[in-house]
N, CA and C atoms as a LAMMPS dump frame, in Angstrom:
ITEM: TIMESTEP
0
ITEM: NUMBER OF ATOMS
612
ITEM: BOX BOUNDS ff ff ff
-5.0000000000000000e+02 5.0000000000000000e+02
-5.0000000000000000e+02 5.0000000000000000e+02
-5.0000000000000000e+02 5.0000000000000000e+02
ITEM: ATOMS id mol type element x y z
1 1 1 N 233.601 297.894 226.369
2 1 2 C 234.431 297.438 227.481
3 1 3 C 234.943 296.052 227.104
4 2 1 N 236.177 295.639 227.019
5 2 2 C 237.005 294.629 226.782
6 2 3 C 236.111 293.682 228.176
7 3 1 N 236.699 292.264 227.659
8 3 2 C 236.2 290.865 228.459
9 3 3 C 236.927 291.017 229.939
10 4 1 N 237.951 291.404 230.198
11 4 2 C 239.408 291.305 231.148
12 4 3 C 238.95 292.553 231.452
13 5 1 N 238.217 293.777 231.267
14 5 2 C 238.164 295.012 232.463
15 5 3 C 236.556 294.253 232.916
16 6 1 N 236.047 293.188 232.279
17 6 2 C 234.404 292.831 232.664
18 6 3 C 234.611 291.997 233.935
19 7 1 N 235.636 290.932 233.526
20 7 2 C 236.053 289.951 234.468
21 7 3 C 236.404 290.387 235.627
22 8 1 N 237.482 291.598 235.559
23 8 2 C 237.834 292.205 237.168
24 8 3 C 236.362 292.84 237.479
25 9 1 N 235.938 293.783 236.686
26 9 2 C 235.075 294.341 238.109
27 9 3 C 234.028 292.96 238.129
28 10 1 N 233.75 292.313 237.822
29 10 2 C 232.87 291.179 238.319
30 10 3 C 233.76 290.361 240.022
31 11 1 N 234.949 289.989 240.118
32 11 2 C 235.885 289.508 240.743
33 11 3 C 235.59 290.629 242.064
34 12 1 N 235.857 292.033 241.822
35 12 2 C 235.562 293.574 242.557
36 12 3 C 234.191 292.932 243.088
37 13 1 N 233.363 293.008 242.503
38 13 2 C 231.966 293.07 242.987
39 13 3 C 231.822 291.503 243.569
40 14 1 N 231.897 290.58 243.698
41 14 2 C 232.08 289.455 244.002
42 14 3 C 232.936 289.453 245.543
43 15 1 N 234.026 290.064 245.592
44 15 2 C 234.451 290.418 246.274
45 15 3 C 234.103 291.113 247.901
46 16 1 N 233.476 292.541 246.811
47 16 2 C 232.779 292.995 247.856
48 16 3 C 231.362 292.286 248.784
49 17 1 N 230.779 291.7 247.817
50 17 2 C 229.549 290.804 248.349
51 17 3 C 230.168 289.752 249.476
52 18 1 N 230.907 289.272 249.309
53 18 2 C 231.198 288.116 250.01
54 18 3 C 231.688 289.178 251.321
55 19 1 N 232.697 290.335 251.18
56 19 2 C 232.8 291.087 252.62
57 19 3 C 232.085 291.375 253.323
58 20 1 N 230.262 291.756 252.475
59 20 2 C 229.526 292.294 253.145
60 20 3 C 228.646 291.124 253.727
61 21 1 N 228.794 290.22 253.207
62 21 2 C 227.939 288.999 253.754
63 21 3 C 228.719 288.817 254.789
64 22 1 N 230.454 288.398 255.127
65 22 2 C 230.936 288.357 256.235
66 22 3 C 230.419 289.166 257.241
67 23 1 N 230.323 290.511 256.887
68 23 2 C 230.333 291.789 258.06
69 23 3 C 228.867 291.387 258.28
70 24 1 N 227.939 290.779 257.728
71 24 2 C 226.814 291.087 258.295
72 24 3 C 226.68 289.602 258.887
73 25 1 N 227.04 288.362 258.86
74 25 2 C 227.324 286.989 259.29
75 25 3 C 228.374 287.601 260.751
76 26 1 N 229.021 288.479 261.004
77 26 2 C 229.556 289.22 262.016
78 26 3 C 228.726 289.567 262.69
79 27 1 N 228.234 290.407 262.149
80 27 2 C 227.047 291.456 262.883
81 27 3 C 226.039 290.086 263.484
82 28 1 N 224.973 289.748 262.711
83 28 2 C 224.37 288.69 263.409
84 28 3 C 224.69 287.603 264.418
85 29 1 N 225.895 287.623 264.214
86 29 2 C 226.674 286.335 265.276
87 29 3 C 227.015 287.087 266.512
88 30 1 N 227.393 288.619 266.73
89 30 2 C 227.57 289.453 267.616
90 30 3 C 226.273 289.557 267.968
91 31 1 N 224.808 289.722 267.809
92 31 2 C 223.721 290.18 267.923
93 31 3 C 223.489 288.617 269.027
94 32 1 N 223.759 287.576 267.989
95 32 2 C 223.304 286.164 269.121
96 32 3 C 223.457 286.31 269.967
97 33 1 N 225.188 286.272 270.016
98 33 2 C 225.802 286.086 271.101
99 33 3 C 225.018 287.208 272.324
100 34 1 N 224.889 288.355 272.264
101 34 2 C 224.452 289.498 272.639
102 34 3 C 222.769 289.087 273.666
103 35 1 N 222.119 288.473 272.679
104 35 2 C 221.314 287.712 273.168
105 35 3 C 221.124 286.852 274.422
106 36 1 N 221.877 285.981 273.936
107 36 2 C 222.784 284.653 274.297
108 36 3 C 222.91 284.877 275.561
109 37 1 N 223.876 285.879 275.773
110 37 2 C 224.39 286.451 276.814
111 37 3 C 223.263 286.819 277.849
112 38 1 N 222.562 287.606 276.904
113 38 2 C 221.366 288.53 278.014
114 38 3 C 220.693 287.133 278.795
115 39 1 N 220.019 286.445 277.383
116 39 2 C 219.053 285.569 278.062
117 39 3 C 219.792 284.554 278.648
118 40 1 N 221.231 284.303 279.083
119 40 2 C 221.953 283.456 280.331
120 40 3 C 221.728 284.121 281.35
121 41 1 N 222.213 285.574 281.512
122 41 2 C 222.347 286.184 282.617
123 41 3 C 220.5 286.881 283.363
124 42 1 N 219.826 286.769 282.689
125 42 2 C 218.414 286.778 283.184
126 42 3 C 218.232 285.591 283.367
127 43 1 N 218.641 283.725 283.198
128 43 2 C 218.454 282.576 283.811
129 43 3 C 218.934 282.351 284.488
130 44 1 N 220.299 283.299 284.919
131 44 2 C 220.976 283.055 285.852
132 44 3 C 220.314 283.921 287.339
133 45 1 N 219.941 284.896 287.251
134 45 2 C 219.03 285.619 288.536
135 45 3 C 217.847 284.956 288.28
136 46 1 N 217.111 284.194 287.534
137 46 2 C 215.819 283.901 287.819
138 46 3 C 216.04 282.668 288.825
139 47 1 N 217.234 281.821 288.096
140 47 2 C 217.63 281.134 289.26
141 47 3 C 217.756 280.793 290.423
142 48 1 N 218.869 282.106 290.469
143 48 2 C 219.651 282.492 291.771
144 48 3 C 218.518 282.722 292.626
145 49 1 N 217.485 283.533 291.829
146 49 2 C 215.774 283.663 293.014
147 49 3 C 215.284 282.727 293.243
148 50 1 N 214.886 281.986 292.84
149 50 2 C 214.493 280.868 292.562
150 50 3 C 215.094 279.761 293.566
151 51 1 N 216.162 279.867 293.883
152 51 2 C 217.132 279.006 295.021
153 51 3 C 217.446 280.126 296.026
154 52 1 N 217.048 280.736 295.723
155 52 2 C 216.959 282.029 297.517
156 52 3 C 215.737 281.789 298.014
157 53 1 N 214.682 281.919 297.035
158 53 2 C 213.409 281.613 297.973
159 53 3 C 213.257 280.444 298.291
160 54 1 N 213.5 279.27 297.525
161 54 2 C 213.821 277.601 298.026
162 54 3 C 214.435 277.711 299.304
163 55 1 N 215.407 277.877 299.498
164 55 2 C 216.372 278.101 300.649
165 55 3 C 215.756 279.078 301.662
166 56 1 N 214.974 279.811 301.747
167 56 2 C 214.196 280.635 302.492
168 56 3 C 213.037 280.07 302.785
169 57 1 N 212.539 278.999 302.209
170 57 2 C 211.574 278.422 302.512
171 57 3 C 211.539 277.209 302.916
172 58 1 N 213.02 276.877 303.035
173 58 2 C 213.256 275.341 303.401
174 58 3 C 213.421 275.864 304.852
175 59 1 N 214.048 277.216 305.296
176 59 2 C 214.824 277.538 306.526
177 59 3 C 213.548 277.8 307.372
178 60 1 N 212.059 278.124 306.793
179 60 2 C 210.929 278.936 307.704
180 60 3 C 210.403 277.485 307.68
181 61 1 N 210.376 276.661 307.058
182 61 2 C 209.747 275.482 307.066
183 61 3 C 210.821 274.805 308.222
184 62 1 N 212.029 274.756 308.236
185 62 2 C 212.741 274.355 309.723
186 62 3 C 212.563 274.908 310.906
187 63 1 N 212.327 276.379 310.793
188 63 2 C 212.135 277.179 312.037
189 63 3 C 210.89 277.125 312.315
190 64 1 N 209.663 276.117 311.309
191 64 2 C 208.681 276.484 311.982
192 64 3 C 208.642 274.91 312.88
193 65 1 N 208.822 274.035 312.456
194 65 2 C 208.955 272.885 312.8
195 65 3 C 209.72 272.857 314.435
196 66 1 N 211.172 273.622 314.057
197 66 2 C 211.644 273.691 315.861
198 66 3 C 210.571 274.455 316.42
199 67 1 N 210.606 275.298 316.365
200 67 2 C 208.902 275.987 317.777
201 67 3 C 208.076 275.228 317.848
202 68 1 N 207.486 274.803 316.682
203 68 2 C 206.437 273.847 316.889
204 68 3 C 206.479 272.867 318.124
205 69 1 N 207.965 272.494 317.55
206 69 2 C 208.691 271.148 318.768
207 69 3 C 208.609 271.655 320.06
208 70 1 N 208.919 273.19 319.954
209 70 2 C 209.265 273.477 321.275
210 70 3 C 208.147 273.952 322.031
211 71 1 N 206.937 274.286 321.509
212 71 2 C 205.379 275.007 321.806
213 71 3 C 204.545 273.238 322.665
214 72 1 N 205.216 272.194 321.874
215 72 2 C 204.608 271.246 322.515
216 72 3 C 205.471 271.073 323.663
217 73 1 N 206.5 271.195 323.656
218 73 2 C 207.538 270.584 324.94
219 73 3 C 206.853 271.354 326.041
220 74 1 N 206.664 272.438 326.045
221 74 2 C 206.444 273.49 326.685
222 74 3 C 204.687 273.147 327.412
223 75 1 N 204.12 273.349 326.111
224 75 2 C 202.439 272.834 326.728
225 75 3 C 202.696 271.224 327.537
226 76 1 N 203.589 270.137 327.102
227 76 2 C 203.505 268.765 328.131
228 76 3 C 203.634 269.064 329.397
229 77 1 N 205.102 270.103 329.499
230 77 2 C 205.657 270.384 330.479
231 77 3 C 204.395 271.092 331.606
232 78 1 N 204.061 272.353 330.948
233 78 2 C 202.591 272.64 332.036
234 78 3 C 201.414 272.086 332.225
235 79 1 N 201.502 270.383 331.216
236 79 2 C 200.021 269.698 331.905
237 79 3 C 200.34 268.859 332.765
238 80 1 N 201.887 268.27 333.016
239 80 2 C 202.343 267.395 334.24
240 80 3 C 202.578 268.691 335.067
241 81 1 N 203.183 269.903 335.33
242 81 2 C 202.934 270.77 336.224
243 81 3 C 201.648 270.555 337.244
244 82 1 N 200.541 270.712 336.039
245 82 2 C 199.465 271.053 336.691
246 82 3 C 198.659 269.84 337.319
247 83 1 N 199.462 268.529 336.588
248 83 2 C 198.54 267.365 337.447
249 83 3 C 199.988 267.409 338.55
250 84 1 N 201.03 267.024 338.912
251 84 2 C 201.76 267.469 340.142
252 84 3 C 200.893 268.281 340.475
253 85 1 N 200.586 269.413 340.203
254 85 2 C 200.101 270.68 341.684
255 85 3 C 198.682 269.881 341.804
256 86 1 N 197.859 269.062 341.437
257 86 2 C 196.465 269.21 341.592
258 86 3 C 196.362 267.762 342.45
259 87 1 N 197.89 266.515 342.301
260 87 2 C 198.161 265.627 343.154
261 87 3 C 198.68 266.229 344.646
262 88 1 N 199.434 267.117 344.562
263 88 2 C 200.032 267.485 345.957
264 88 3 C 198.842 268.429 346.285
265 89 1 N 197.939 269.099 345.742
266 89 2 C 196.939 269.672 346.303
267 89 3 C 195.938 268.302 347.134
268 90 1 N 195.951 267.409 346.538
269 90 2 C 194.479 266.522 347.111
270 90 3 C 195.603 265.785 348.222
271 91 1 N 196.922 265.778 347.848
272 91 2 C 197.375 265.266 348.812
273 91 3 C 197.327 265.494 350.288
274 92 1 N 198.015 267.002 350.372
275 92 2 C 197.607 268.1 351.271
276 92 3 C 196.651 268.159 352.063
277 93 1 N 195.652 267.646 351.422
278 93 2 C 193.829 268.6 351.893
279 93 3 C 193.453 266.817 353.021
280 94 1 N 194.047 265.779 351.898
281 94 2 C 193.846 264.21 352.968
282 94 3 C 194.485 264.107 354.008
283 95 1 N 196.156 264.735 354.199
284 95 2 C 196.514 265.016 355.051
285 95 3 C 195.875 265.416 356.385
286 96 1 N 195.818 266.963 355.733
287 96 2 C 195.273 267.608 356.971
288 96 3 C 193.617 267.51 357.513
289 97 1 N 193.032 267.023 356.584
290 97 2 C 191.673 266.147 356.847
291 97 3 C 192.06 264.488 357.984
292 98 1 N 193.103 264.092 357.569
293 98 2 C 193.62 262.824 358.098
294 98 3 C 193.761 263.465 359.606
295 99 1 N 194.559 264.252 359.563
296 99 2 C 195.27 264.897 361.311
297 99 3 C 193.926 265.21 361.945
298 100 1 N 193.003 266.065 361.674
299 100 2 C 192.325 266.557 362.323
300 100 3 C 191.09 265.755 362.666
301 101 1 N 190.853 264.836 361.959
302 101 2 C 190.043 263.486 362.496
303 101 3 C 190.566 262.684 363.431
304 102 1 N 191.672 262.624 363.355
305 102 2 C 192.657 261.449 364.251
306 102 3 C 192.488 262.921 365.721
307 103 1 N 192.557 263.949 365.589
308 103 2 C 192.079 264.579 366.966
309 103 3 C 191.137 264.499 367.231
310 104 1 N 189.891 263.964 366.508
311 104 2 C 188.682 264.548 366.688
312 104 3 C 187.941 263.151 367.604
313 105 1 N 189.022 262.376 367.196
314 105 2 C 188.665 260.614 368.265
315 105 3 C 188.815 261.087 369.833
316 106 1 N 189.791 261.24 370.032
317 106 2 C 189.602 261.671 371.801
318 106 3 C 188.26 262.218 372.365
319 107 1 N 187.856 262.832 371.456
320 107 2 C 186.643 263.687 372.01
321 107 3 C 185.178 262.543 371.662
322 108 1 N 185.46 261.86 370.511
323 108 2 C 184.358 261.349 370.391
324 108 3 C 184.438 259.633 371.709
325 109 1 N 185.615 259.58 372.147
326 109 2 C 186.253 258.535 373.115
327 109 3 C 185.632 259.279 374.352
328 110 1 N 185.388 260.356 374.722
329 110 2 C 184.594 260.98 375.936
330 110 3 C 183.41 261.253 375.561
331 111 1 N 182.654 261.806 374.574
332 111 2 C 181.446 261.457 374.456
333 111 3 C 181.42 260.142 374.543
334 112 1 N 181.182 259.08 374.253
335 112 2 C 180.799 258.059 374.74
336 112 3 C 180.818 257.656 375.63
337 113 1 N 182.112 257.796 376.456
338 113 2 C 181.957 257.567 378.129
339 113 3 C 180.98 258.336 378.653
340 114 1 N 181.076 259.387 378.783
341 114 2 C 179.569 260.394 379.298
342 114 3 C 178.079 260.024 378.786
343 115 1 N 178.246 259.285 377.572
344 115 2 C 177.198 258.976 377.587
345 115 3 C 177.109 257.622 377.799
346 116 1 N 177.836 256.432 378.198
347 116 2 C 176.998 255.27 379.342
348 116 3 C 177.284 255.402 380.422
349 117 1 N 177.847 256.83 381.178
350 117 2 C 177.621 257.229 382.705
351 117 3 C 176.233 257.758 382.649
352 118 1 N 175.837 258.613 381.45
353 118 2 C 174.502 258.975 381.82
354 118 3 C 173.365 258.369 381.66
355 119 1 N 173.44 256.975 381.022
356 119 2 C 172.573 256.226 380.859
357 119 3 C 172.454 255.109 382.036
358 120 1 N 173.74 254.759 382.753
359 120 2 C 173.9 254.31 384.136
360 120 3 C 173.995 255.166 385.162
361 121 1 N 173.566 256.461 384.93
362 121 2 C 172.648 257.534 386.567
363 121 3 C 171.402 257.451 386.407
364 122 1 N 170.692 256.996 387.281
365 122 2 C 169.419 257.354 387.44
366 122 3 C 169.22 258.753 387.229
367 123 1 N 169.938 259.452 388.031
368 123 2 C 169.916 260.961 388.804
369 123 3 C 169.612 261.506 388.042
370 124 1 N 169.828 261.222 386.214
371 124 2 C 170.687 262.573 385.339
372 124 3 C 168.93 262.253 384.603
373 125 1 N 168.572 263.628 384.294
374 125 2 C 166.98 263.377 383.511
375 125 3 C 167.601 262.889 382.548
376 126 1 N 165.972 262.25 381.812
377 126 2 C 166.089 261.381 380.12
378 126 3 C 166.928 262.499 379.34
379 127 1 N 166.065 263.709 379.301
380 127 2 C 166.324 264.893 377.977
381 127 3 C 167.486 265.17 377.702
382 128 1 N 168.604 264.566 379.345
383 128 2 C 169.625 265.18 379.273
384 128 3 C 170.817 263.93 378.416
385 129 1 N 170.31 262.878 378.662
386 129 2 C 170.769 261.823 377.836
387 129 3 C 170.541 261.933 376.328
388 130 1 N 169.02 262.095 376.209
389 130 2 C 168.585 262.523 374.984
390 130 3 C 169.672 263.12 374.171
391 131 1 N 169.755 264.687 374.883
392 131 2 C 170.999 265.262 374.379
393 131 3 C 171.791 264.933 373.652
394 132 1 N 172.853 264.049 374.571
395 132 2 C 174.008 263.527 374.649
396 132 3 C 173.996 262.38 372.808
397 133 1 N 172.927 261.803 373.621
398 133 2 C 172.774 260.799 372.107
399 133 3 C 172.382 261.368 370.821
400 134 1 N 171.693 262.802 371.08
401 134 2 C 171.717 263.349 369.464
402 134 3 C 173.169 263.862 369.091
403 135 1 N 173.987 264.616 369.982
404 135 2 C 175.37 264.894 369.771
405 135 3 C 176.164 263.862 369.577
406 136 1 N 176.191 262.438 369.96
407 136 2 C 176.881 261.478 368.855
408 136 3 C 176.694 260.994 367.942
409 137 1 N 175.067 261.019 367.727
410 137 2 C 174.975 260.296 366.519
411 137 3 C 175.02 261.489 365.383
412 138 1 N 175.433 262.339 365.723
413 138 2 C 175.427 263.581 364.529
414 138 3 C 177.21 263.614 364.369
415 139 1 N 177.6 263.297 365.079
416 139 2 C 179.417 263.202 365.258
417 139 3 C 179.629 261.728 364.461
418 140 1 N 178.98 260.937 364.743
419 140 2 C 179.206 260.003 363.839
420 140 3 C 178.564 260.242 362.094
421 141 1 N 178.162 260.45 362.237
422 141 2 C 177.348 260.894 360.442
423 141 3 C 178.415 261.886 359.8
424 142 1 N 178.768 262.393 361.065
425 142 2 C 179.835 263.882 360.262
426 142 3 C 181.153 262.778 359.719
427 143 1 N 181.359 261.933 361.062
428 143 2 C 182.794 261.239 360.522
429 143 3 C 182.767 260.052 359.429
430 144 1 N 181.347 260.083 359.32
431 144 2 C 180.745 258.506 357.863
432 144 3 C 180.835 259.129 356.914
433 145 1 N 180.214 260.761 356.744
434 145 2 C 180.652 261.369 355.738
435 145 3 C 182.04 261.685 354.702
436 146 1 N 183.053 261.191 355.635
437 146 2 C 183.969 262.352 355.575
438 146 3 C 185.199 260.55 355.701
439 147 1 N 184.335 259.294 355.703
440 147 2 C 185.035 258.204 354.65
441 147 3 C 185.833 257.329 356.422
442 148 1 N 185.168 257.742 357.729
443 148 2 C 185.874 257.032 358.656
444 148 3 C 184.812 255.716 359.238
445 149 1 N 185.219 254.99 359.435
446 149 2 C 184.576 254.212 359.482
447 149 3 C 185.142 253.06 361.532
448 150 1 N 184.333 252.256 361.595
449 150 2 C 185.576 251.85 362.7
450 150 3 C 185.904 250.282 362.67
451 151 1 N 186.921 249.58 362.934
452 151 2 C 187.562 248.598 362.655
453 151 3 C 187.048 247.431 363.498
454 152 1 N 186.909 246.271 362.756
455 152 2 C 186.208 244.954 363.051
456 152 3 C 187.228 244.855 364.157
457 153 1 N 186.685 244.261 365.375
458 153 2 C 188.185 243.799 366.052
459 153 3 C 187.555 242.677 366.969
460 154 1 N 186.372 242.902 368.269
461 154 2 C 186.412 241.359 368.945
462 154 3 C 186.118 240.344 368.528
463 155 1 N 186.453 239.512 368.365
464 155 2 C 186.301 238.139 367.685
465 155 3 C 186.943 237.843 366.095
466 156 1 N 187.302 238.644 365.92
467 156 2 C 188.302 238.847 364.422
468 156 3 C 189.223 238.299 364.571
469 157 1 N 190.113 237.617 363.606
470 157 2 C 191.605 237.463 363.617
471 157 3 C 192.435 238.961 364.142
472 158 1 N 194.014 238.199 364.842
473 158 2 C 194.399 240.061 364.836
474 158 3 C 195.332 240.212 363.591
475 159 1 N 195.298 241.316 363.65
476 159 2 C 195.887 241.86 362.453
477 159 3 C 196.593 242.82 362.656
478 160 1 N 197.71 243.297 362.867
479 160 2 C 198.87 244.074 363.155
480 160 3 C 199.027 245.547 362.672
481 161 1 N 198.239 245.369 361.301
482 161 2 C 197.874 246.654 360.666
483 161 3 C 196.884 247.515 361.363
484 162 1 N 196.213 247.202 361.667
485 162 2 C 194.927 247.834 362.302
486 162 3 C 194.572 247.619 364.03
487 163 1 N 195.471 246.495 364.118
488 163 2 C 195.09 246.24 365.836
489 163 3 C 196.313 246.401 366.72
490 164 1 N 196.113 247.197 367.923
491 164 2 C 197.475 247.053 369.19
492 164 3 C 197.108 246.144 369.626
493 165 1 N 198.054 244.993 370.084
494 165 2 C 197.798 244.161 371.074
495 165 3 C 198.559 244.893 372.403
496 166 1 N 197.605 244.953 373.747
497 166 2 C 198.134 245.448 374.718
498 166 3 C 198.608 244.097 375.49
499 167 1 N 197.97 242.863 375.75
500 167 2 C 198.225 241.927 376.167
501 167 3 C 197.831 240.439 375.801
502 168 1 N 198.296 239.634 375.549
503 168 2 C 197.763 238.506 375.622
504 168 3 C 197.241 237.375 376.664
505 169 1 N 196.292 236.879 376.745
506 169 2 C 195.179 235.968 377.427
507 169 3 C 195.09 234.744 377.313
508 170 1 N 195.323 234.01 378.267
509 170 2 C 194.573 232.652 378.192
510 170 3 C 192.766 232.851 378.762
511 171 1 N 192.076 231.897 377.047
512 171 2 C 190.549 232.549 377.544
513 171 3 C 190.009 231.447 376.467
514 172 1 N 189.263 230.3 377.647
515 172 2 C 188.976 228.865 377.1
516 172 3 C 187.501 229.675 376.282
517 173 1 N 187.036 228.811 374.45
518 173 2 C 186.234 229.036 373.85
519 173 3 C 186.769 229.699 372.595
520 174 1 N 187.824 230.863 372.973
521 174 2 C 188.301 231.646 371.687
522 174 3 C 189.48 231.068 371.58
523 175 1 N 189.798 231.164 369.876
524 175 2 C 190.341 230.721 368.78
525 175 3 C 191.392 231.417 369.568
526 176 1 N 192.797 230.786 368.964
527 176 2 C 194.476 231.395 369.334
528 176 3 C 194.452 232.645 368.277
529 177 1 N 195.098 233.663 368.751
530 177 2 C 195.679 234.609 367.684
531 177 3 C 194.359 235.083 366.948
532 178 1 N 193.063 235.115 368.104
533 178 2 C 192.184 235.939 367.546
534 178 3 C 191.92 237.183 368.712
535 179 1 N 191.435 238.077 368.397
536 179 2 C 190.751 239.271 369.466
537 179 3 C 190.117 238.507 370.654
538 180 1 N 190.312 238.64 372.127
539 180 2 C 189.099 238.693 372.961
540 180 3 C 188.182 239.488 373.022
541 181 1 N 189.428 240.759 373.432
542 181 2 C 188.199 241.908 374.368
543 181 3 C 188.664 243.2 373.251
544 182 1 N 187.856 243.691 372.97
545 182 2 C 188.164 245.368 372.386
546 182 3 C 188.555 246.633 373.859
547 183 1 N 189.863 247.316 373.803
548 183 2 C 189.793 248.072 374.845
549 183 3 C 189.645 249.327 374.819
550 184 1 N 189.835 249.95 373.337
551 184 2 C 189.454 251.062 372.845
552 184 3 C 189.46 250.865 371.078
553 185 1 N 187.706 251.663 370.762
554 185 2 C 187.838 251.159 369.089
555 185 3 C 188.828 252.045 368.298
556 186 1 N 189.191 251.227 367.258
557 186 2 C 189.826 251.7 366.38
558 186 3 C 189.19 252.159 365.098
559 187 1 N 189.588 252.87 364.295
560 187 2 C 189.145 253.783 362.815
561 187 3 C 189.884 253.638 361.659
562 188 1 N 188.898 253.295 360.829
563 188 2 C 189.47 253.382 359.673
564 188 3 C 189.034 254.753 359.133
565 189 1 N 190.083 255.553 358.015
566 189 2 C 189.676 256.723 357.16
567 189 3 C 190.216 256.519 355.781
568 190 1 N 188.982 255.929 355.409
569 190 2 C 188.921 255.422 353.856
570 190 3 C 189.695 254.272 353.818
571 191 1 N 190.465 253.799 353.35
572 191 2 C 191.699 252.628 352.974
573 191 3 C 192.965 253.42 354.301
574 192 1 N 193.01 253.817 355.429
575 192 2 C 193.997 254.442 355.77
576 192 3 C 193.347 253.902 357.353
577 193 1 N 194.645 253.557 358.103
578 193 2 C 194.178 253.302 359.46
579 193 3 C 193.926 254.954 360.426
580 194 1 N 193.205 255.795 360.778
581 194 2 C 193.298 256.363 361.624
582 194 3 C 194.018 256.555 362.712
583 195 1 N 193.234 255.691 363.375
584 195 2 C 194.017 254.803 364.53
585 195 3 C 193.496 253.269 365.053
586 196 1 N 194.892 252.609 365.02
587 196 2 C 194.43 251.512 365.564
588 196 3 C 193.477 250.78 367.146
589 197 1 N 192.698 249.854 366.43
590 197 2 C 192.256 249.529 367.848
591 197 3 C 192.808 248.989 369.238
592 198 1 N 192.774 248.935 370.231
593 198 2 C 193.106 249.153 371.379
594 198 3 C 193.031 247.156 372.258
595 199 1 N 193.271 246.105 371.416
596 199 2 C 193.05 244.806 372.167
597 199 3 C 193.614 244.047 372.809
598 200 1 N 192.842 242.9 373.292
599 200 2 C 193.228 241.605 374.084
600 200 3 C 193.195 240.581 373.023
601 201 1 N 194.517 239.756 373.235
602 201 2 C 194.459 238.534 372.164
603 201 3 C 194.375 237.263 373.025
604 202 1 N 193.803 236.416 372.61
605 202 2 C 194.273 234.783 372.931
606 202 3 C 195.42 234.231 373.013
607 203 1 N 196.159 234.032 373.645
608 203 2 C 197.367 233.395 373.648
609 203 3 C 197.087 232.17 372.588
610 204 1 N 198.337 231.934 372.273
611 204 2 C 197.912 230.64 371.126
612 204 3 C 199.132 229.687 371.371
């Protein structure tokens, strides 16, 4: 074989090598890319999950926070409910504890008269006085119980809160603008006037 048919097919074969190295420098660069591709688009949904459940967990972490807010609004709201109902309950009960004591004076204003008429009759037996005096002093214990008490008044300063003046007196010995005479007692129920007492003042 001559030098010049050696030289071409060497040039031939040279040739071909370098095509096949291209095609396969092809092939591998298609294979990357191929790759490339896959493993973007699997970082791209691991992502995309990845910021769905973030975002799903930022939104249950907000929604739990509003109820929360709103589970307390709700419980404040029914413990001032319940102190309102448990104030207008005690309110109520002093009330009508208040009224029915303030009736219960008239009667204890005639027991007492009946009882220093019966202690000024001869006529009337002891036992029957007796009586009389265990039925007030048990009327009084009921009303000491129950926070009534009765109001300082002859010889006291007067005091407008707690005392009627029915008239005023000239009455040598007592102080001006104090009590003379008591004309019917007055009651206190707890810090609350019942009813006021019934007096004579000193002119001053």
């Amino acid at each position: 074989m001559s030098g010049k048919k050696r030289r071409t097919e060497r040039r031939k074969q040279s040739s071909e090598e370098e095509t096949a190295m291209k095609e396969q420098e092809e092939q591998e660069e298609e294979v990357l890319e191929a790759e490339y591709k896959e493993i973007s688009e699997e970082e791209a949904v691991e992502t995309g999950a990845e910021a769905t459940e973030d975002a799903d967990e930022t939104g249950w972490e907000q929604e739990k926070e509003e109820l929360l807010d709103k589970l307390k609004r709700k419980q404040a709201e029914m413990e001032n409910l319940r102190r309102i109902s448990k104030r207008e309950q005690a309110e109520a009960r002093e009330y009508a504890l208040h009224d029915f004591l303030s009736r219960l004076l008239p009667v204890l204003d005639n027991l007492e008269r009946a009882l220093e008429s019966a202690r000024s009759d001869e006529s009337i037996p002891g036992s029957h006085v007796d009586g009389l005096e265990m039925i007030y002093k048990q009327m009084l214990q009921i009303l000491e119980k129950e926070g009534v008490s009765s109001i300082e008044a002859e010889g006291a300063p007067f005091d407008p809160h707690c005392h009627h003046a029915v008239m005023e007196v000239e009455s040598e010995g007592e102080e001006p603008g104090h009590v003379v005479e008591e004309l019917q007692k007055g009651y206190w129920h707890r810090e609350r006037v019942l009813r006021p007492a019934m007096v004579k003042v000193c002119r001053e």
